[in-house]
VEXDREN-2710 file (C-alpha; in Angstrom, 1 decimal):
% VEXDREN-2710
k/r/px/py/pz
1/UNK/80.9/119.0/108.9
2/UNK/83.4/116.4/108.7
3/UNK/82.9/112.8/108.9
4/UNK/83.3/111.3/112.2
5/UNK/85.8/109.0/110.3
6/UNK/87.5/111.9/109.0
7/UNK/88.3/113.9/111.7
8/UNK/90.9/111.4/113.1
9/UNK/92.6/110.5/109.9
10/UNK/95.4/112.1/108.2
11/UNK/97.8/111.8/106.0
12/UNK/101.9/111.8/106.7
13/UNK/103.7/112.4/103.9
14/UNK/107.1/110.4/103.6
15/UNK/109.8/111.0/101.5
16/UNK/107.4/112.9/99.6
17/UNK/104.4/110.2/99.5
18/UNK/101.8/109.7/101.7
19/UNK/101.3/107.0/104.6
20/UNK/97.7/107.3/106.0
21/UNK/97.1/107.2/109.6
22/UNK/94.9/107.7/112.4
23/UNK/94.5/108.3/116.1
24/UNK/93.4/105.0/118.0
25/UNK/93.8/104.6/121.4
26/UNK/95.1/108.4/122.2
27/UNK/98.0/107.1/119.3
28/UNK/98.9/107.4/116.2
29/UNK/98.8/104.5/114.2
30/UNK/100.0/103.9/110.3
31/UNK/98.7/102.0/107.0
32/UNK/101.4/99.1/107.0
33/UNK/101.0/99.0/103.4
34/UNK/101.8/102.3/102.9
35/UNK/105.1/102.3/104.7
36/UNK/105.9/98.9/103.0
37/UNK/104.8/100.8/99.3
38/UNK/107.1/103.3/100.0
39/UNK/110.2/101.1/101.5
40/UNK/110.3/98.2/99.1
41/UNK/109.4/99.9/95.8
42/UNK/107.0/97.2/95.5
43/UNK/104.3/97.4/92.6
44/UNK/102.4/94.8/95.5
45/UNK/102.6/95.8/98.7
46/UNK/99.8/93.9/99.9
47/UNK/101.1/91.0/98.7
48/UNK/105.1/92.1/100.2
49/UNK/103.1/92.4/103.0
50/UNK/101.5/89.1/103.4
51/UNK/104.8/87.8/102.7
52/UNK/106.6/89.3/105.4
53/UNK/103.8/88.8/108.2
54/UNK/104.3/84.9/107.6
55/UNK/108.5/85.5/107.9
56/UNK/107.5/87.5/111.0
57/UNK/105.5/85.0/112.3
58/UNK/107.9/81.7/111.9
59/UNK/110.6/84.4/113.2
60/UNK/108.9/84.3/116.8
61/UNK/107.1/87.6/116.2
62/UNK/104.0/85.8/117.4
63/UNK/102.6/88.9/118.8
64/UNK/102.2/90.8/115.5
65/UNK/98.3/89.9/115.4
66/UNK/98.2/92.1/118.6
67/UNK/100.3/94.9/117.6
68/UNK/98.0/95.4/114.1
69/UNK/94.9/96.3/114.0
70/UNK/92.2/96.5/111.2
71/UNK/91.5/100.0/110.9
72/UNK/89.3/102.2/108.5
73/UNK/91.3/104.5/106.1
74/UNK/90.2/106.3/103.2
75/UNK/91.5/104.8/100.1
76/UNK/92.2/106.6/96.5
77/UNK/88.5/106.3/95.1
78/UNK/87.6/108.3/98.4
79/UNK/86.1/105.5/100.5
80/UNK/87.0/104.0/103.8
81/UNK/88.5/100.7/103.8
82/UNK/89.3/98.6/106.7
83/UNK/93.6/98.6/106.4
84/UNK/96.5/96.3/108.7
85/UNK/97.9/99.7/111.0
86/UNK/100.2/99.6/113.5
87/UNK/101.6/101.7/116.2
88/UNK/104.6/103.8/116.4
89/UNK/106.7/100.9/118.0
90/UNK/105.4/97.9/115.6
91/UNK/105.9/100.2/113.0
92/UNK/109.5/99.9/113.5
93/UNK/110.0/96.7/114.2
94/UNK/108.5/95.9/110.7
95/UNK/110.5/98.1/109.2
96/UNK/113.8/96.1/110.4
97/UNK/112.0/92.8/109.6
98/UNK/112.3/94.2/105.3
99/UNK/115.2/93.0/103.8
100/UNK/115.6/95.6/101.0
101/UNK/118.4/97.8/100.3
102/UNK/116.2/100.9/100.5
103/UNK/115.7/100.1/104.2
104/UNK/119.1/100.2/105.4
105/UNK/120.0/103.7/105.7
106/UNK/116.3/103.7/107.9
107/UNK/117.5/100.5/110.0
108/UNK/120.9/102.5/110.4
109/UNK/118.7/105.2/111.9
110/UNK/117.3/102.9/114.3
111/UNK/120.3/101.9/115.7
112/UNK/121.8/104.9/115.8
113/UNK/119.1/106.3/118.1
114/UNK/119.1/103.1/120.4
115/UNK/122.6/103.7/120.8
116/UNK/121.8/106.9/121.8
117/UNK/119.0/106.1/124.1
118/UNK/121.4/103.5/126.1
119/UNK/124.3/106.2/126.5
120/UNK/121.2/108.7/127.8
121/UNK/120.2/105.7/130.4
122/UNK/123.8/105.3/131.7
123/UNK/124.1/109.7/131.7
124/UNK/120.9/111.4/132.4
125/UNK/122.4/114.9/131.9
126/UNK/123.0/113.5/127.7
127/UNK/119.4/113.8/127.3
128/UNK/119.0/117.1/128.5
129/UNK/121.9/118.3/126.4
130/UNK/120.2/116.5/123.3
131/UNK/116.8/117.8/124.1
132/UNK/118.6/122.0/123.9
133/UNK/120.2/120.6/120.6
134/UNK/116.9/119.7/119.2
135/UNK/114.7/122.8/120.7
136/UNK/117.5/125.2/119.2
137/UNK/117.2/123.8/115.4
138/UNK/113.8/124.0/116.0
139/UNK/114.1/127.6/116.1
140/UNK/113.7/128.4/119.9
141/UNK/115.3/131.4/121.2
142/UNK/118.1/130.2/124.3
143/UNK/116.1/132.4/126.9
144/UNK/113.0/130.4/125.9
145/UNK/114.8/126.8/125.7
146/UNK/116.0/127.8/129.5
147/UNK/112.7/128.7/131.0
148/UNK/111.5/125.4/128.7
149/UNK/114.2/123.4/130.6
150/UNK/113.0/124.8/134.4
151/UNK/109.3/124.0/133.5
152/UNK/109.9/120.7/132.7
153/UNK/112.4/119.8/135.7
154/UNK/109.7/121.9/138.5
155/UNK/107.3/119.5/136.2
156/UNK/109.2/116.6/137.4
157/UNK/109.6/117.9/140.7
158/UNK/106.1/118.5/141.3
159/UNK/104.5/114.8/140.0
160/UNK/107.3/113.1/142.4
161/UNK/105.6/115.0/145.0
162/UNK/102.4/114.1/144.4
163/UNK/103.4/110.3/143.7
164/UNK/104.6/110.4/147.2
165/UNK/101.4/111.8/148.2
166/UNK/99.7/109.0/146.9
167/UNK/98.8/110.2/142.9
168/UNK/98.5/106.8/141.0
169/UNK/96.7/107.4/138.1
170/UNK/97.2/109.0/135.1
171/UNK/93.4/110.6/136.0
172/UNK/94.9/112.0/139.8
173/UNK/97.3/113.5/138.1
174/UNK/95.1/115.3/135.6
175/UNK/92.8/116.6/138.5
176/UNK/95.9/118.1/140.3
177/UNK/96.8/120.2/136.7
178/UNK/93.7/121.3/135.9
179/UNK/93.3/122.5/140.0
180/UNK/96.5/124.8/139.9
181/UNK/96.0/125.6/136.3
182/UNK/92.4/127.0/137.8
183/UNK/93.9/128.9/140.6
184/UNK/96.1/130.3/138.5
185/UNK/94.7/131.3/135.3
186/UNK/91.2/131.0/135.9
187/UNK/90.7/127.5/133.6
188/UNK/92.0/124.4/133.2
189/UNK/93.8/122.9/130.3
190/UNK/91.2/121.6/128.0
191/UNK/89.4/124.7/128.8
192/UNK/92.3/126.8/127.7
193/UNK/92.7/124.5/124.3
194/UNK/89.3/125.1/123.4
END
């Protein structure tokens, strides 16, 4: 049997080296020193890392102490250690906070994406196309990525109608699936899973 600590940690490997992480609040969240280790090069991450959380901080970034949490990851002599993680998000806005040449081609990246994400808010039919592109170099046969495409817009269809019924939480909206997925199929979701 695993250890309770274990069953929610694992590792992401990163141009070939690993960045521990963990699921915390239904998220996944990363070992800022890992990431930083990786980026900079550095031979002292933890010290880059202190570093960069005081240039954060005089920057206006005032926040970070919410965004990072202490969490316990297993280190390289096999215990766990209390480690700075941060979301998904946070993650990212460290990563354009390091001013190392290694970074920019990520940083590009970044940008690239929000560029995309603004041209997908002002056309709505740019993020469909993009999310065909992605499910056909995934591998996805183009009968599949259609019915894939119909789910997902009767999806839509369907929690509109039951926001406008009065759904408000995330938890209404879970006892409406796991209703139809019971009258059809016998089970709900997390029944189904198991």
């Amino acid at each position: 049997m695993q250890n309770p600590e274990e069953q929610n940690t694992h590792l992401a490997l990163f141009k070939g080296k690993n960045v521990r992480r963990i699921i915390h609040n239904k998220e996944w969240w990363f070992s800022v020193i890992d990431i930083i280790e990786i980026l900079t090069g550095t031979e002292r991450p933890r010290k880059y890392w202190a570093d960069l959380k005081k240039k954060l901080i005089t920057e206006g970034y005032i926040q970070l102490s919410e965004k990072i949490g202490q969490l316990k990851l297993i280190a390289n002599d096999g215990k766990f250690y209390e480690t700075d993680c941060a979301d998904t998000e946070t993650v990212f806005r460290i990563i354009q906070s390091i001013p190392s040449p290694k970074v920019e081609p990520l940083k590009r990246w970044l940008a690239k994406v929000g560029f995309e994400r603004v041209q997908e808010i002002e056309n709505p039919e740019l993020s469909t196309k993009r999310t065909k592109i992605l499910y056909k170099l995934k591998g996805y046969p183009e009968d599949w990525i259609e019915k894939r495409m119909r789910g997902i817009a009767i999806r839509e269809e369907l929690t509109d109608e039951w926001k406008n019924r009065g759904a408000k939480i995330e938890q209404d909206y879970e006892i409406l699936t796991a209703e139809i997925s019971k009258a059809t199929f016998g089970m709900t979701p997390s029944a189904s899973k198991n």
